[in-house]
Structures are given as C-alpha cells and as structure tokens.
C-alpha positions, 0 to 999 in steps of 0.5 A, a space after each residue: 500500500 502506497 500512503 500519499 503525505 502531503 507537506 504542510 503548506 504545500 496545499 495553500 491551506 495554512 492555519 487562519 490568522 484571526 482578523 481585527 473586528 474591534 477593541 477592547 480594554 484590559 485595563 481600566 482607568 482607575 479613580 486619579 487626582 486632578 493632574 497626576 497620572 491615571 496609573 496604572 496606564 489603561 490597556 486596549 487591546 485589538 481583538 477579533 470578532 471572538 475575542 481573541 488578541 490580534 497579536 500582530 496588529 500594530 494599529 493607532 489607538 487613541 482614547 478621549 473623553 467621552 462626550 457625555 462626561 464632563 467637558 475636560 480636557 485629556 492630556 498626556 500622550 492619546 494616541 499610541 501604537 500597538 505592540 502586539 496588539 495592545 495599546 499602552 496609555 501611561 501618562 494620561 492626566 485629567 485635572 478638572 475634578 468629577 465623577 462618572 469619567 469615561 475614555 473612549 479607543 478608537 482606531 480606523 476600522 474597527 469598533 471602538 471600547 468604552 472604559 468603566 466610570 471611573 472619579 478624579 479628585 481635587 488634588 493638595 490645596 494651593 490657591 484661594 478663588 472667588 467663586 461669588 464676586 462682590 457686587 456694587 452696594 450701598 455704602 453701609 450695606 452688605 453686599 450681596 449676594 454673600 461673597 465666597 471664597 473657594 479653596 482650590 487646587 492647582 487646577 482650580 478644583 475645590 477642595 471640599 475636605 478643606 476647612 482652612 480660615 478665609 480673612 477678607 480684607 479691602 485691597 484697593 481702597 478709592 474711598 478710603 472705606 473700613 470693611 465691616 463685617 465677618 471678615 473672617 470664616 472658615 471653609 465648609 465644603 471648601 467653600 468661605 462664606 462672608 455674609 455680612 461685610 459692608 464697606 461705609 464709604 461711597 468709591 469706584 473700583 473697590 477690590 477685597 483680597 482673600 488669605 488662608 495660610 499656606 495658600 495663594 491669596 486672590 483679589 477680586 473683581 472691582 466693584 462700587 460702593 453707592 451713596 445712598 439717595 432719598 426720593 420724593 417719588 418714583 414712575 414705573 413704565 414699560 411697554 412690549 420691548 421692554 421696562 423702566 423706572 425713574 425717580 426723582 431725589 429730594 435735590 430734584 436730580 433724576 435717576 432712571 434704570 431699566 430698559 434703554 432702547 430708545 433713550 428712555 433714561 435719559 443717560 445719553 446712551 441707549 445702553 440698559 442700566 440695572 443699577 439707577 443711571 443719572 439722566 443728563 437734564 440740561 445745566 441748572 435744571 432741577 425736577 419736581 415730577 416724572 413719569 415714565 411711559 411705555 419707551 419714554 419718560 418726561 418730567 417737570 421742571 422747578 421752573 413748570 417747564 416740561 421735559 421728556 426723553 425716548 422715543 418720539 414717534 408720533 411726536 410723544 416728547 412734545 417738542 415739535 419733532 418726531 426725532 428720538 431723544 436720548 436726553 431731556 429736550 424741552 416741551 415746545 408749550 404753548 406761550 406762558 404755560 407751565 406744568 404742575 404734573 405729567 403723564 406718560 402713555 404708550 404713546 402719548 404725553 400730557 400735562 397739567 397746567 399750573 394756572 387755570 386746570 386745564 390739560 394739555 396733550 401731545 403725541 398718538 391720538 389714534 382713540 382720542 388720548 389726546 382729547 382735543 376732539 381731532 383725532 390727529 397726532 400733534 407734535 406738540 401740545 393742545 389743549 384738551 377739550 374738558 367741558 364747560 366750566 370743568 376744571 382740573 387738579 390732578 392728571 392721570 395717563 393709561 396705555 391709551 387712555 387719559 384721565 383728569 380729576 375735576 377741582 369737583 371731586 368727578 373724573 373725566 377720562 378720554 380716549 380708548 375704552 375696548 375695556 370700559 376703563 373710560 368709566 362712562 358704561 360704554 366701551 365706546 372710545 371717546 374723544 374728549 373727556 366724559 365723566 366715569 359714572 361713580 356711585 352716588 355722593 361719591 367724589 375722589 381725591 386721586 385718580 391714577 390710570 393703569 395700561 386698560 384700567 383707571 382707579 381712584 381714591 376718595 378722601 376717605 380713603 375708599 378706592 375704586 377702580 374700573 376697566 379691565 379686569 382679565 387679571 383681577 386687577 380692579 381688586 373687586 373679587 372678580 375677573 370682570 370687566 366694569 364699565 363704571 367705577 367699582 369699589 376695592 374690596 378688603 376694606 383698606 383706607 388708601 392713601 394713594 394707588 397706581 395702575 400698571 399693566 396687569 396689576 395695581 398697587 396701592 399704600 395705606 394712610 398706614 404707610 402699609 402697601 398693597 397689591 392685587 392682580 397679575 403676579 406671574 413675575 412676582 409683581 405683587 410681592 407678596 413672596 408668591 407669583 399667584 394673582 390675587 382678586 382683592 389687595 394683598 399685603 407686600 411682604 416685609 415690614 417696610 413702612 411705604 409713601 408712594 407706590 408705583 405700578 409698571 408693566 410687569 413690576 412695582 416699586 415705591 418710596 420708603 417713608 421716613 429719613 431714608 426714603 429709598 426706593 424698593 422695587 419687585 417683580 419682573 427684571 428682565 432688564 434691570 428695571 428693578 434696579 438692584 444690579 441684576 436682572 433676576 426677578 424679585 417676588 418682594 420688595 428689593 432696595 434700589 442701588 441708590 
C-alpha cells in the first residue's frame, strides 16, 4: 500500500490568522487626582470578532473623553501604537475634578471600547478663588449676594475636605472705606462664606483680597460702593420691548434704570442700566415730577417747564419733532404755560397746567388720548377739550387712555375704552373727556390710570377702580370687566394707588402697601407669583409713601429719613434696579 503525505503548506491551506473586528480594554482607568497620572496606564487591546488578541496588529489607538462626561480636557500622550496588539496609555492626566469619567479607543476600522466610570479628585490645596464676586452696594450695606471664597487646587478644583480660615480684607481702597463685617470664616465644603461685610464709604473700583495660610491669596473683581439717595417719588413704565423706572431725589436730580432702547433714561446712551443711571437734564435744571411711559419718560421742571426723553414717534416728547431723544429736550408749550404734573402713555404725553386746570396733550391720538376732539397726532401740545366750566387738579395717563380729576371731586377720562376703563358704561372710545359714572355722593381725591384700567381714591380713603379686569386687577373679587367705577374690596383706607399693566398697587394712610392682580413675575410681592382678586399685603415690614405700578413690576418710596426706593417683580432688564436682572417676588432696595 502506497500512503500519499502531503507537506504542510504545500496545499495553500495554512492555519487562519484571526482578523481585527474591534477593541477592547484590559485595563481600566482607575479613580486619579486632578493632574497626576491615571496609573496604572489603561490597556486596549485589538481583538477579533471572538475575542481573541490580534497579536500582530500594530494599529493607532487613541482614547478621549467621552462626550457625555464632563467637558475636560485629556492630556498626556492619546494616541499610541500597538505592540502586539495592545495599546499602552501611561501618562494620561485629567485635572478638572468629577465623577462618572469615561475614555473612549478608537482606531480606523474597527469598533471602538468604552472604559468603566471611573472619579478624579481635587488634588493638595494651593490657591484661594472667588467663586461669588462682590457686587456694587450701598455704602453701609452688605453686599450681596454673600461673597465666597473657594479653596482650590492647582487646577482650580475645590477642595471640599478643606476647612482652612478665609480673612477678607479691602485691597484697593478709592474711598478710603473700613470693611465691616465677618471678615473672617472658615471653609465648609471648601467653600468661605462672608455674609455680612459692608464697606461705609461711597468709591469706584473697590477690590477685597482673600488669605488662608499656606495658600495663594486672590483679589477680586472691582466693584462700587453707592451713596445712598432719598426720593420724593418714583414712575414705573414699560411697554412690549421692554421696562423702566425713574425717580426723582429730594435735590430734584433724576435717576432712571431699566430698559434703554430708545433713550428712555435719559443717560445719553441707549445702553440698559440695572443699577439707577443719572439722566443728563440740561445745566441748572432741577425736577419736581416724572413719569415714565411705555419707551419714554418726561418730567417737570422747578421752573413748570416740561421735559421728556425716548422715543418720539408720533411726536410723544412734545417738542415739535418726531426725532428720538436720548436726553431731556424741552416741551415746545404753548406761550406762558407751565406744568404742575405729567403723564406718560404708550404713546402719548400730557400735562397739567399750573394756572387755570386745564390739560394739555401731545403725541398718538389714534382713540382720542389726546382729547382735543381731532383725532390727529400733534407734535406738540393742545389743549384738551374738558367741558364747560370743568376744571382740573390732578392728571392721570393709561396705555391709551387719559384721565383728569375735576377741582369737583368727578373724573373725566378720554380716549380708548375696548375695556370700559373710560368709566362712562360704554366701551365706546371717546374723544374728549366724559365723566366715569361713580356711585352716588361719591367724589375722589386721586385718580391714577393703569395700561386698560383707571382707579381712584376718595378722601376717605375708599378706592375704586374700573376697566379691565382679565387679571383681577380692579381688586373687586372678580375677573370682570366694569364699565363704571367699582369699589376695592378688603376694606383698606388708601392713601394713594397706581395702575400698571396687569396689576395695581396701592399704600395705606398706614404707610402699609398693597397689591392685587397679575403676579406671574412676582409683581405683587407678596413672596408668591399667584394673582390675587382683592389687595394683598407686600411682604416685609417696610413702612411705604408712594407706590408705583409698571408693566410687569412695582416699586415705591420708603417713608421716613431714608426714603429709598424698593422695587419687585419682573427684571428682565434691570428695571428693578438692584444690579441684576433676576426677578424679585418682594420688595428689593434700589442701588441708590
């Protein structure tokens, strides 16, 4: 018998070579501290689709972060040739401190390994960080928010097991200020709280410097303390694009915060301001009045002249021109009339006149605001047609409607009137003042008009309001509109009230404020964004002298020595004035 043997090889049929399919990963990164070496180096190894070791793959294998952890960067070397299929990463550091890491290997043409989860850790503390900065604050004040420190590493990673003593102290003194205060605190969770530092004197450009022994110190960003104003009074406004508010101070200065986008705050600038910025009124002008409108504010001078700023179209500021202002120009009055008081609507202006109760209007008169029966924008102003023998001691502006109280006690309104706020019991717009159909025997001592709502107060202290009331902002209980004035409920002796857009507030002869209506941003400040149908007491002891309703916010005067002005509700732009645009569901004092 012939055996036939045949060599091996000799066929062509040699033993597989396993392909490389994908990587795996041998040895895992383990936990590491914030810029040290993730020992021992991970391992990927190249494999088959069973799993065995391509030995003789030579890849490039590099590994990153995976996208889903924390947003650090990997260093050290991240790419790396196999040898004999495996990947070797011995030097890979990561120093942003974090848990749940993981580092992704890939390699052309092959599926790439996903590590475990694995933690780096702060490492040895170093270094002092100011994590809350000091903001701008009255001198005397604690700044606030509450100033913290971090005790961090060399990576700028906090250190949550350092309990090191933190001292603050002032490091650029412009004002030659003492830091009161806490001025020393201890770590917890790696973090100094100083809660209660005050620097008493007014500077531009103070900066605190922190220590801890055995650390860097660090110095934080310049900030300003402000001298404390009293005001007399203040207006809030606003419109869709945005709000503002205004305030006049006892030396007859004027300060406006908020929105800016059309010179509203008479800085010069159409830049927003979240802390009170100085309108620029021309040399040796002084105020007695403001009011601040939709996207224009306007004022009364000591002398009686009128002054407005903003936007003008429609010729709202009066001066003839239908030419936005970013500074106060002059209303172009007729000859020898002066002004007591001004209002401001969305697009209108008035005033009351200083002799004779007659009311005065200039700008839209789409509705009839302006009240001189024309139905013509005037670019300057005309007189309001009131009926024979009506004269007028106070002025009130809506969104598009206007108001006047009567030397009678009545109230007369003209204009717009969808929502009944004419008080007349028609929804008809009227072009020349009408009188509100009050109850009987009842006259009025004030008279305050809101964007579709007018409200007024009698001498004893009953209010009513009518109008719109979609938002419960008549304060009678309901959400419907009155056509004629309907008194406020809760049984509050007010002193004085003001529409705003939604909502309206009001102060007792107790000096106690009250609001009722819309609160979804907290306007009412009461603490809580839930509307209310009858006043509602703001929250805090303050003790108040005049109130003032805005779109979306309220503010008013302090009573006493101080006379500060606070404010609440909606700070998309800095109308609360408080150095932020956070909204505020109670009373907030202005950084003034």
């Amino acid at each position: 018998m012939v055996l036939a043997v045949a060599a091996c090889g000799e066929s062509g049929s040699g033993p597989t070579l396993p392909v490389a399919t994908r990587l795996g990963i041998t040895v895992q990164p383990s936990n590491a501290t914030a810029g040290a070496a993730i020992a021992p180096g991970m391992q990927v190894v190249i494999v088959s689709s069973a799993g065995i070791t391509v030995t003789t793959a030579t890849n490039a294998v590099t590994v990153v972060i995976d996208s889903n952890s924390l947003g650090a960067t990997l260093l050290g070397t991240a790419t790396v040739n196999a040898v004999n299929g495996v990947a070797t990463f011995a030097n890979l550091s990561i120093t942003r401190a974090g848990t749940g890491y993981r580092l992704v290997a890939s390699a052309s043409g092959l599926t790439r390994a996903t590590s475990a989860p694995f933690a780096i850790t702060a490492g040895a503390a170093s270094q002092l960080a100011f994590v809350i900065q000091p903001r701008a604050t009255l001198s005397g004040g604690a700044i606030s928010p509450a100033v913290q420190v971090a005790v961090q590493d060399a990576f700028g990673n906090t250190v949550t097991a350092a309990t090191h003593s933190v001292t603050a102290a002032i490091r650029n003194n412009p004002g030659g200020g003492m830091l009161s205060g806490t001025t020393a605190a201890s770590a917890a969770n790696g973090v100094a709280t100083f809660s209660d530092l005050s620097i008493d004197k007014p500077g531009t450009g103070y900066t605190l410097a922190v220590s801890a022994d055995g650390l860097f110190d660090a110095t934080s960003t310049a900030f300003d303390i402000i001298a404390p104003l009293s005001f007399t009074t203040v207006a809030a406004g606003g419109a869709g694009r945005g709000s503002h508010t205004c305030a006049v101070t006892t030396d007859g200065t004027i300060y406006c915060w908020g929105f800016n986008g059309n010179g509203q705050l008479g800085d010069g600038t159409r830049t927003n301001r979240a802390v009170p910025a100085l309108v620029q009124a021309p040399a040796g002008v002084t105020f007695q009045a403001v009011s601040a409108g939709g996207q224009h504010t306007c004022a009364v001078a000591s002398t009686g002249d009128a002054y407005c700023w903003g936007r003008n179209e429609f010729g709202r500021l009066g001066d003839g021109t239908a030419v936005d202002r970013t500074l106060p120009v002059r209303v172009a009055a007729p000859a020898g009339v002066t002004f007591t008081s001004v209002g401001t609507g969305a697009g209108f202006s008035c005033g009351l006149a200083a002799a004779g109760g007659s009311v005065y209007c200039w700008g839209s008169n789409f509705a009839g605001e302006l009240g001189d029966h024309s139905g013509v924008d005037q670019l300057s102003p005309v007189l309001v047609q009131a009926p024979g023998g009506v004269t007028f001691a106070a002025l009130a502006t809506g969104l598009d409607h206007s108001c006047g109280l009567a030397t009678s006690g009545a109230v007369y309104c003209w204009g717009y009137n969808a929502f009944g706020q004419l008080g007349d019991n028609t929804t008809v717009d009227k072009p020349t003042p009408v009188q509100a159909g009050a109850p009987a025997a009842v006259t009025f001592a004030t008279v305050e008009a809101g964007y579709a709502h007018t409200c007024a107060v009698t001498s004893a202290g009953a209010a009513y309001c009518w109008g719109g009331n979609g938002n419960a902002q008549l304060g009678d209980n309901t959400t419907v509109d009155k056509l004629v004035p309907t008194a406020v409920q809760g049984g509050v002796v007010f002193a004085v009230v003001s529409g705003g857009g939604d909502h309206t507030c009001g102060v007792s002869t107790s000096g106690i404020g009250y609001c009722w209506g819309a609160n979804g941003s907290g306007q009412i400040g009461d603490n809580t964004t839930l509307a209310k149908l009858a006043p509602a007491v703001t929250a805090g002891s303050l003790s108040l002298s005049v109130a003032a309703a805005g779109l979306n916010h309220s503010c008013a005067v302090a009573a006493g020595a101080s006379a500060s002005v606070y404010c609440w509700g909606a700070n998309d732009h800095g109308e609360l004035g408080d150095g932020t645009t956070v909204p505020r569901l109670v009373p907030t004092r202005v950084l003034r």
